[in-house]
C-alpha positions as semicolon CSV with decimal commas, in nm:
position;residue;x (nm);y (nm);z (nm)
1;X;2,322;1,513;-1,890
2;X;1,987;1,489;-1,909
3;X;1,716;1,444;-1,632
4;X;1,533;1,087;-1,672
5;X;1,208;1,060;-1,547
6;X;1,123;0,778;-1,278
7;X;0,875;0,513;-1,381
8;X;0,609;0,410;-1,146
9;X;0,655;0,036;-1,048
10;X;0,312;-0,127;-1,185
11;X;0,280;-0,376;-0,857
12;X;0,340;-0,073;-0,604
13;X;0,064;0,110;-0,798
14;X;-0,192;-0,161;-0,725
15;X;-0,104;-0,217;-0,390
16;X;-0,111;0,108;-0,260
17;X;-0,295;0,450;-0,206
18;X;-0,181;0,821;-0,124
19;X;-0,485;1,001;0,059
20;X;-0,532;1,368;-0,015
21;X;-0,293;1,475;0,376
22;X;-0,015;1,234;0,191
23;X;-0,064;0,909;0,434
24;X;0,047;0,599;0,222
25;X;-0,236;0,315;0,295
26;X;-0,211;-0,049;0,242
27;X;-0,409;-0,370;0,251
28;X;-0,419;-0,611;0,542
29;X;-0,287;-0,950;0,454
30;X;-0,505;-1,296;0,496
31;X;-0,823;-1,187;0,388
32;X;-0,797;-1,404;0,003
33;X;-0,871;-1,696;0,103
34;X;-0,957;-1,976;0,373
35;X;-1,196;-1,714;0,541
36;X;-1,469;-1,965;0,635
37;X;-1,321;-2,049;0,958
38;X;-1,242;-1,689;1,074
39;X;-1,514;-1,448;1,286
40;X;-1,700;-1,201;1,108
41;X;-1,539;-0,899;1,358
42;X;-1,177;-1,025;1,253
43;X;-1,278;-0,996;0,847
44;X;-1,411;-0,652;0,895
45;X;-1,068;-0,527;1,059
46;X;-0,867;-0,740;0,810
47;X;-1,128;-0,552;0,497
48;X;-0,973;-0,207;0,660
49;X;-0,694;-0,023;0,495
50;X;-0,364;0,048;0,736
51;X;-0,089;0,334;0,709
52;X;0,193;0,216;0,583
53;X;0,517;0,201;0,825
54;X;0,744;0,520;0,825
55;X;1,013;0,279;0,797
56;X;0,954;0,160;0,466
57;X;0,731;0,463;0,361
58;X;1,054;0,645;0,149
59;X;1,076;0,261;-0,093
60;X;0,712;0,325;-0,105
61;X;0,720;0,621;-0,212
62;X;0,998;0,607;-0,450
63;X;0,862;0,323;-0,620
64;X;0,479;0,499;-0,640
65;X;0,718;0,735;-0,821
66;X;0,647;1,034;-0,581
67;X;0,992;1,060;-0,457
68;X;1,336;1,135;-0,709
């Protein structure tokens, strides 16, 4: 049987970023739109990428398509 190589989901691949030590980062949520009402210091901390959780970081992963 042959081996069949795993495709990268094309949504995962937008949404997320491996760093260089292997960390899986992630945008915030709520920053798209309606941001007239919120404070400038709560933008800049919603603008920052977060690690992803180690719960879900093995679906991550597998569907970056850097886990078989």
């Amino acid at each position: 049987m042959s081996k069949l190589k795993i495709k990268t989901k094309g949504s995962a691949k937008k949404r997320f970023k491996v760093t260089k030590s292997g960390k899986i980062l992630r945008h915030r949520n709520n920053v798209g739109h309606n941001t007239g009402f919120k404070k400038s210091s709560h933008m800049r901390r919603l603008k920052r990428e977060v690690e992803v959780p180690k719960e879900i970081e093995d679906k991550v992963k597998r569907s970056i398509g850097l886990k078989g």
